[in-house]
N, C-alpha and C positions, 0 to 999 in steps of 0.2 A: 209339417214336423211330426204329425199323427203318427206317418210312418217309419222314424227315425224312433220312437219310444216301444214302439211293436215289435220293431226290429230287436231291440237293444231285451227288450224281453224273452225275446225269443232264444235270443244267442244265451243269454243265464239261465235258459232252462234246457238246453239242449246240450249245450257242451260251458258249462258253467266255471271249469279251469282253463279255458282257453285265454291266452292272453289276447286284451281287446285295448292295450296303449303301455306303452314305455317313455319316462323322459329319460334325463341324466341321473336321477336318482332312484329312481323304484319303476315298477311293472305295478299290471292291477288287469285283471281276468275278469271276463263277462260279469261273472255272477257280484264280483266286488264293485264292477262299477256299476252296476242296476242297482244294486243296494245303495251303496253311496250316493246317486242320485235322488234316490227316493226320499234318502233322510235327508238331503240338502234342500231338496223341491219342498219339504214339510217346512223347514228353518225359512227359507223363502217364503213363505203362504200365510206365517205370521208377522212379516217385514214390510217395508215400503214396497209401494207398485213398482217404482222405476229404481233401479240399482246399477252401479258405476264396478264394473270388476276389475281390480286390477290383483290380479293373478298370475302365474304360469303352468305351462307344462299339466302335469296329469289334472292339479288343482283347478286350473282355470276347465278344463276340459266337463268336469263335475261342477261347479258354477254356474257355467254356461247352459250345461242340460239341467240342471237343477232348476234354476230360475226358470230357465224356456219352459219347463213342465209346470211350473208353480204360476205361470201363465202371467210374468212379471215383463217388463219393459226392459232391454238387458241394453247397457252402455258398455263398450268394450273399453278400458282407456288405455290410449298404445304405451307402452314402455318407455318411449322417450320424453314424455311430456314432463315438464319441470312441475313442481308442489302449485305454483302460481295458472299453467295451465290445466292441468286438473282441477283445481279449485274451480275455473270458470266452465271447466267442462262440466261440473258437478253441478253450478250453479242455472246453468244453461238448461240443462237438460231436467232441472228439478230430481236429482239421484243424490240417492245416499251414496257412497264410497264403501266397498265390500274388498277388505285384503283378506279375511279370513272366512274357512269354510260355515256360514249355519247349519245348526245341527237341531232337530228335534227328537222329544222321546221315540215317536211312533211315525215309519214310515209312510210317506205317501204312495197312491198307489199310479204306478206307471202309466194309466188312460189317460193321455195326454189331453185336457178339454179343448185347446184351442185357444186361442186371443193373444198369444204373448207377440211382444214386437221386440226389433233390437235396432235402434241408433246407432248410425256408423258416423263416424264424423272424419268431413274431409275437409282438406284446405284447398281443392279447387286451385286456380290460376289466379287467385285473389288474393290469397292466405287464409283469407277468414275464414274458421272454421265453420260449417252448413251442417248439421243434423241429419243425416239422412235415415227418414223412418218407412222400414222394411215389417212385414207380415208374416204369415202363413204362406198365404198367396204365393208372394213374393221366393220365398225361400224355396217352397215347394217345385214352382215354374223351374227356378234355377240349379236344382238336385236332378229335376228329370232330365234336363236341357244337357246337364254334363255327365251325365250317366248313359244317355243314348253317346254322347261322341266317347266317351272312354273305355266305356265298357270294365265298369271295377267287379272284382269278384274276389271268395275264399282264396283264390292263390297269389293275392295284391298283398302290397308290404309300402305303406303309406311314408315320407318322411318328412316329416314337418320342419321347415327352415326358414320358414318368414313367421313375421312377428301373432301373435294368436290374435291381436285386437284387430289384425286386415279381415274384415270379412270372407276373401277368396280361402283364406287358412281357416276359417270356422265350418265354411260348407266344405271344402275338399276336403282339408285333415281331420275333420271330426265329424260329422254328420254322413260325409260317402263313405267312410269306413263302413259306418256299423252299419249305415244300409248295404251294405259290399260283406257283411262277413269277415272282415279285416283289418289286421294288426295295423296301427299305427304309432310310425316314432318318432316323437317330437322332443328335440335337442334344441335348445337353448346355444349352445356352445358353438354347434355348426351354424345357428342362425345369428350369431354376435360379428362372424363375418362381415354382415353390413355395413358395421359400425366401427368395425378393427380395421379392413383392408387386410387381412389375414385369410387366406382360407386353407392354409391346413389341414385345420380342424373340419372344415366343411367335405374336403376330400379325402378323407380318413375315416368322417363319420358313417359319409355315403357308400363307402371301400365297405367297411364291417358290417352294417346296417345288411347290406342288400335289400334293398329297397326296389320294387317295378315303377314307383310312380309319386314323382317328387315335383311343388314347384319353387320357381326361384325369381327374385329380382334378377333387373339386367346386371348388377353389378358381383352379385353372386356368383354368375355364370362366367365374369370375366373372370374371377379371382380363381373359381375353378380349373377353366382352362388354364391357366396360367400353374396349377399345381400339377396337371398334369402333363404339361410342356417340360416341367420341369423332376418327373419319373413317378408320380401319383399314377396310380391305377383307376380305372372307371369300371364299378360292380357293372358285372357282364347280366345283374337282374333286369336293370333297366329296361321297361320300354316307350315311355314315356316321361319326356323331362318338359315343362311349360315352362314359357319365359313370358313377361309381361307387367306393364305398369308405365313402359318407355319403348321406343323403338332400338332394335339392337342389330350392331351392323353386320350386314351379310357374311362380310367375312369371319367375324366370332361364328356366327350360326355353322358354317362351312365347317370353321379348324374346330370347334364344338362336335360335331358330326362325324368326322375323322378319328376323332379321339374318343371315339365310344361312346358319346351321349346323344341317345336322340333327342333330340332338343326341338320342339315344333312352338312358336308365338300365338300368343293367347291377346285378345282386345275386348277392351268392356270397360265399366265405370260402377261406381256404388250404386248410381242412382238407379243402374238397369240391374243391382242384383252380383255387380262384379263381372260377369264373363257373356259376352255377345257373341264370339269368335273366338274359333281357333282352326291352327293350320293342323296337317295331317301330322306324324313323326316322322311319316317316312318323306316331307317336303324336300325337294335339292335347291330348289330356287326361287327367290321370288319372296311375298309375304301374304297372299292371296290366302284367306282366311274362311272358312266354312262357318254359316250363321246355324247357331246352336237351334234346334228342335223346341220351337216353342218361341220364339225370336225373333221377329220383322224389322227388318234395316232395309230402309230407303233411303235415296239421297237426294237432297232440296236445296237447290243453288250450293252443290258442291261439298254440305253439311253430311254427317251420319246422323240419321232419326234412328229412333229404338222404338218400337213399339211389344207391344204384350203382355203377359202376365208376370213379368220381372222387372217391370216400370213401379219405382219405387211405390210409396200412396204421397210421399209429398216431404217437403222439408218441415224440422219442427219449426213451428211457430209462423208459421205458412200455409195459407188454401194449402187443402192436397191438390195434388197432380191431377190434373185433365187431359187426359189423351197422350200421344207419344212423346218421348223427351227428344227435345234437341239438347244434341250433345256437343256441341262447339267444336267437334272435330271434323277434320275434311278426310274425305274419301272415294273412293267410288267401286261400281257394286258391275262386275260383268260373271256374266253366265251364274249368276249366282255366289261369288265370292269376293269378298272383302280385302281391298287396299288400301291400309289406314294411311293419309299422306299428313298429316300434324296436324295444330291445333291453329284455329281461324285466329285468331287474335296474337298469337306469336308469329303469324307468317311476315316474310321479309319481304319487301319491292325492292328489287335493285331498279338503277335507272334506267338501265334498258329495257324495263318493263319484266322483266322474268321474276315469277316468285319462288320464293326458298320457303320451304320448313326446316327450321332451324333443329329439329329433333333431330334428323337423320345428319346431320352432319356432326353436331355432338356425338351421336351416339357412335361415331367412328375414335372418337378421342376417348369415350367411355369404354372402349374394349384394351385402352391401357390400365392393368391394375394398378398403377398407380398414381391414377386418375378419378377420383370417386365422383368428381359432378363438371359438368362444361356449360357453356353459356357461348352461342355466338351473335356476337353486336355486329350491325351498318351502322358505319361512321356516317359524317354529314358527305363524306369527298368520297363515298359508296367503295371504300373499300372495307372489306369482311373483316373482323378480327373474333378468333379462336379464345375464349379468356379458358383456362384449365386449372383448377385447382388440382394440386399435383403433391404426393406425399412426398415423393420422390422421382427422382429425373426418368420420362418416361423414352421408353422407346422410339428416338426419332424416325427411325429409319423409315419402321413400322407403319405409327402415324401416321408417315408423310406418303408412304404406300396406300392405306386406308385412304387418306383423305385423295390421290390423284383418282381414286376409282371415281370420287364423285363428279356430274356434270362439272363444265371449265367454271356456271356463271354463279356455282355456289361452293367454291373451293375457297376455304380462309384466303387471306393477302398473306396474315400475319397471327404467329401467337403471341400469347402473353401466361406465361406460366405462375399461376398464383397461389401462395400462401394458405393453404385450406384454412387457417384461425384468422384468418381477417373476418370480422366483424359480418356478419349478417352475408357472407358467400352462399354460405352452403346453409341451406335451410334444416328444419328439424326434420322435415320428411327423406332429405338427403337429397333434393336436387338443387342446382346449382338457383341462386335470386338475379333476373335477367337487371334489374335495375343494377343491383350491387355490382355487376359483371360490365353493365355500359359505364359506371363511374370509372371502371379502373381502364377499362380501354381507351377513355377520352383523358386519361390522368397522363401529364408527360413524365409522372416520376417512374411510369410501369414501362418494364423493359420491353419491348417486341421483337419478338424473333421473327425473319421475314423467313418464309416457306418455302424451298426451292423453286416451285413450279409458279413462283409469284408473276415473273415479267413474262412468259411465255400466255399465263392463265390473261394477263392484262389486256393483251393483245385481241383476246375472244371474245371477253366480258361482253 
């Protein structure tokens, strides 16, 4: 982080009006955000060690560096956590709760000393939320790692549309900038997206913005295509669009690619730092992924291992970390690149012995927008059922296109179109709860729609 405060000095004294972040509501130039910083880093220096931000936009932005420099313990807390989970987040992590900026008389001074850490907290395949406590080290590994694949520079125009508390949006949208010399814009409105099923505003923002280098959930990128299927423009600044946090179906990536976004798939986890892998822009096929500079992925009985200096130091309240993380995902690694095939503990056995990862067949129902989370169950009589929480009636045609590209022996039998407000479906994180989804597929009150290619597919199985 040393060199993220050097940086950020450098740019307030060289060109001190330049603007260095815009949200939805104001701008703020080098020189105002070193300032700002500094008097926040001081407000921080007389506070608690560990602090819970929940901020946005330009605010969180100065928080974030603020505290990082005042060599504080920084908690991001995401946006959607209800009063009850914050409270246990706060409680968890021993932080204070910080919604407004500290301010002291007399600024701090920019020499960054070192020591600060930041808890990311994920919910895993468990729910349970895990602490995960990242460094220097750590952060550093992972700024060089995506700075050799991206190559950011003064002519980069950052646009920030995932939520600020994901660690990938702290080190891309806020830390590469200012090591990059560049503007970053971070919209609220375009990132609500997520959580609307709207993207308008996402392709509107991205159209005016002109932005080189944006990333996105998978769900994002459908909502976008879908604006621009439907006569949305895609800024021709573009030259890198990342997708990641799910697998997203070939055919999105393709009609994405067509329509002006280069779009290339990014794989990685908190515990390694966020980002392991990523694909080229200029990919046409495939999902064969390049391990970041600084980054060792091996694979052990079919597992992805992470090794190196973006290996967390350990969970809170847990031994630190020893040695490489297994990451509970299956893969495998030719000529040196990366095929993430899903997560060991979700995979499916049909009877005939063939296994499925159920990600990449959802992720063909998630490239309907209006579709925000899927879940596929084996019944006990091994037929597949599709559960899709659905805002509105989705494209069968489509769908049923998508889903015949996949193999015959992991093609749904049957959907089941559900009610996104049923109880416990759709999680906080937004993906669909695999239990909630096998309830309703074994329920005889849920309708099933059989697939056209059901009795031909049966024949294969």
């Amino acid at each position: 982080m040393r060199a993220v405060f050097d940086a950020l000095r450098a740019h307030a004294g060289t060109q001190p009006e330049a603007v260095a972040i815009i949200d939805d509501s104001r701008r703020i130039t080098w020189a105002e955000l070193a300032e700002a910083v500094a008097l926040v880093a001081a407000g921080f220096a007389a506070g608690p060690q560990t602090v819970g931000l929940r901020l946005t936009g330009i605010d969180y932005a100065i928080a974030d560096l603020g505290a990082t420099l005042a060599g504080r313990r920084v908690v991001p807390v995401p946006g959607f956590f209800s009063p009850a989970q914050i409270a246990h987040l706060m409680q968890d992590a021993g932080a204070e709760l910080v919604s407004d900026l500290p301010h002291a008389d007399r600024p701090a001074s920019l020499d960054y000393a070192g020591g600060a850490e930041r808890v990311i907290y994920t919910s895993g395949t468990t729910g349970r939320p895990k602490g995960v406590v990242l460094g220097d080290r750590q952060i550093a590994a992972s700024l060089a790692g995506l700075t050799a694949a991206l190559r950011p520079g003064p002519g980069d125009r950052y646009l920030s549309v995932l939520p600020q508390a994901q660690l990938l949006e702290q080190i891309c949208g806020l830390f590469m900038p200012i090591l990059a010399d560049a503007p970053s814009v971070i919209s609220r409105e375009a990132g609500a997206s997520l959580f609307t099923g709207d993207g308008r505003a996402l392709a509107r923002i991205a159209f005016d913005a002109r932005p080189t280098v944006t990333l996105l959930a998978p769900r994002q990128l459908t909502l976008w295509v879908a604006e621009l299927k439907r006569g949305a423009e895609a800024p021709d600044s573009l030259r890198y669009v990342a997708v990641g946090g799910a697998p997203v179906a070939p055919a999105l990536l393709a009609e994405a690619r067509d329509l002006g976004l280069p779009v290339a798939e990014g794989y990685g986890l908190s515990e390694a730092c966020s980002v392991a892998a990523l694909t080229p822009s200029d990919a046409r096929e495939g999902s064969a992924m390049q391990v970041l500079d600084g980054v060792t992925l091996r694979i052990e009985d079919g597992e992805i291992v992470v090794d190196g200096a973006t290996v967390m130091q350990g969970y809170l309240h847990q031994p630190p970390q020893a040695g490489p993380r297994h990451t509970g995902d299956l893969g495998r690694l030719q000529n040196g690149r990366l095929t993430v095939l899903g997560r060991r503990d979700a995979m499916i056995l049909r009877q005939s012995g063939r296994n499925i990862a159920p990600e990449w067949v959802e992720a063909e129902a998630l490239a309907d927008p209006a579709i925000p989370a899927a879940a596929l169950v084996l019944l006990p009589a091994d037929q597949l059922v599709l559960v899709a929480a659905a805002m509105a009636a989705p494209d069968m045609t489509a769908l049923t296109l998508r889903l015949s590209s996949l193999p015959h022996y992991a093609r749904p039998h049957h959907l089941i179109l559900a009610d996104p407000r049923i109880p416990g479906l759709i999680r906080p994180s937004g993906t669909a709860d695999r239990k909630v989804a096998a309830a309703l597929a074994t329920d005889p009150a849920s309708r099933r729609v059989a697939l056209p290619y059901a009795g031909a597919m049966e024949a294969l199985a």
